[in-house]
C-alpha positions, 0 to 999 in steps of 0.5 A, a space after each residue: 467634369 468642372 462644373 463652374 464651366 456650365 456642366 450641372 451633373 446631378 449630385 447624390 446616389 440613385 437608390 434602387 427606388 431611382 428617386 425621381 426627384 434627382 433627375 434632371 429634363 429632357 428638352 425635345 428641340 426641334 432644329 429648324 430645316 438648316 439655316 441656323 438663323 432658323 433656329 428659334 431663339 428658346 432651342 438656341 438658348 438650350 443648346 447653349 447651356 445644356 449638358 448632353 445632346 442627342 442629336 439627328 443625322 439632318 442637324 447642320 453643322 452651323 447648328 452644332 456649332 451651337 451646343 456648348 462646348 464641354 456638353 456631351 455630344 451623341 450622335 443619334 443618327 435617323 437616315 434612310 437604312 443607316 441608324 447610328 442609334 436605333 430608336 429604342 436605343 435612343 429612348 434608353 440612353 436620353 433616360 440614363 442621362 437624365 438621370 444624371 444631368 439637369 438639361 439633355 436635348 434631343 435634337 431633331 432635323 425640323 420640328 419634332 412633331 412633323 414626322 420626326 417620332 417626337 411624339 413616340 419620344 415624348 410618350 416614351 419618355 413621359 411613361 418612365 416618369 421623366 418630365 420633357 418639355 417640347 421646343 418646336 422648330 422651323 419644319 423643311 415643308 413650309 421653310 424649304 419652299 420658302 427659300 424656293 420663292 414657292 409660296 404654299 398657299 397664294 389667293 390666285 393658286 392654292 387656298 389648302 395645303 397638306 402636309 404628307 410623308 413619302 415614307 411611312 416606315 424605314 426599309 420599307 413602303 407600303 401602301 397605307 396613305 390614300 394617295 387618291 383622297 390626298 390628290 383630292 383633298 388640297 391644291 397644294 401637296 408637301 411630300 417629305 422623304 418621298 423621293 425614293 418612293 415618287 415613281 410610286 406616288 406619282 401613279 396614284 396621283 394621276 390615277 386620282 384625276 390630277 393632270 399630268 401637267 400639274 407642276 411638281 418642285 422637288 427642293 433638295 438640302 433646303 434653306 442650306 448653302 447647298 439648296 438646289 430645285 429640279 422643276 418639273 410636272 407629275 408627267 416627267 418628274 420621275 425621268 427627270 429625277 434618274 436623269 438628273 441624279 437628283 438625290 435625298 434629302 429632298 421636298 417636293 411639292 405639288 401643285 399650281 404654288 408652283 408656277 408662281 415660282 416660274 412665272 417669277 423667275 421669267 420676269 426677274 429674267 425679262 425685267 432684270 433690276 438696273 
């Protein structure tokens, strides 16, 4: 490789001691929901002069467009059922590069600490003796709503928000969030990958005492050219969403945030700008 066009590929011979003080740091980087006039300036920075990139199936291409041109590109994968990479493997391979090059990003959808396993990343890298820094990014909980005109908290609405995964573990749903001390416990609920698993949220929800007219916005694809919403409440959502085909990957959010999205969207319609 040239070195003089940006690769910095760490010189010497590893012994079998495997000298750390040769290895190079791996940047845990979070890549915003999808917009890449999202991506923080420092994550930007890092994609543009690193030498391998491990990244994510949720990663825009406008954000990929980013990375330096002669860095390695690895896809990692991290869709629902379908890993290019498993976690472990991922772990392994960001240890074999950083063995040999001074920069390697991993590359996550959002931020890295907002159910995206950087916190397994980070201490699995950190026990094998590797430095890591960690770059937040834009999370799709608060960013997508945003392009959504769905405030999360609002004086007249919601003053709590809480943020909850629909998914606990891949291929599989078990039961282990409290559904009912969630319901109880913010006026406005954020659920990330919870669209396979809503016909059984959304049981647990009522049961907990929220009404069935509570109103519910799922947000597919959001902050991308691409966003579409499907409106509803926790009483229709589920029928809307097989009559609809409304498809991951998608937010939803739950609460009286919600109506301040129709009730601007009717005035916008009533009072259209001259």
């Amino acid at each position: 490789m040239d070195s003089t066009a940006g690769l910095t590929q760490k010189l010497g011979t590893e012994t079998g001691s495997e000298d750390r003080r040769n290895w190079g740091k791996v940047y845990l980087v979070g890549a915003g929901p999808g917009d890449a006039g999202l991506m923080t300036l420092k994550g930007k920075a890092l994609l543009e002069t690193c030498d391998v990139v491990l990244y994510d199936a949720l990663v825009s291409d406008e954000i990929l467009a980013m990375i330096n041109p002669i860095a390695e590109k690895i896809h990692a994968g991290k869709r629902r059922g379908k890993h290019s990479l498993l976690q472990e493997e991922t772990t392994q391979l960001l240890i074999e590069k950083v063995k040999h090059y001074a920069s390697v990003v991993r590359l996550k959808g959002g931020d890295p600490f907002i159910f995206g396993r950087g916190g397994e990343e980070l201490a699995d890298l950190r026990s094998h003796g590797i430095e890591v820094e960690v770059v937040p990014g834009i999370t799709s909980g608060i960013a997508a709503p945003a392009y959504a005109n769905i405030p999360l908290t609002h004086r007249d609405f919601s003053s709590s928000v809480i943020f909850v995964t629909g998914h606990e573990s891949a291929g599989k749903y078990r039961p282990q969030i409290n559904w009912a001390a969630i319901a109880l416990a913010a006026e406005t609920i954020v659920v990330y990958m919870g669209l396979y698993n809503l016909s059984e949220i959304v049981p647990k929800l009522i049961a907990a005492g929220l009404p069935e007219s509570t109103p519910v916005a799922l947000i597919r694809q959001g902050t991308r050219p691409d966003q579409s919403e499907l409106m509803g409440c926790l009483g229709n959502i589920v029928e809307l969403v097989q009559s609809e085909q409304f498809t991951p990957p998608a937010i939803a959010v739950i609460g009286n945030v919600v109506n301040f999205r129709l009730s601007w969207q009717i005035n916008s319609e009533l009072s259209p700008l001259s």
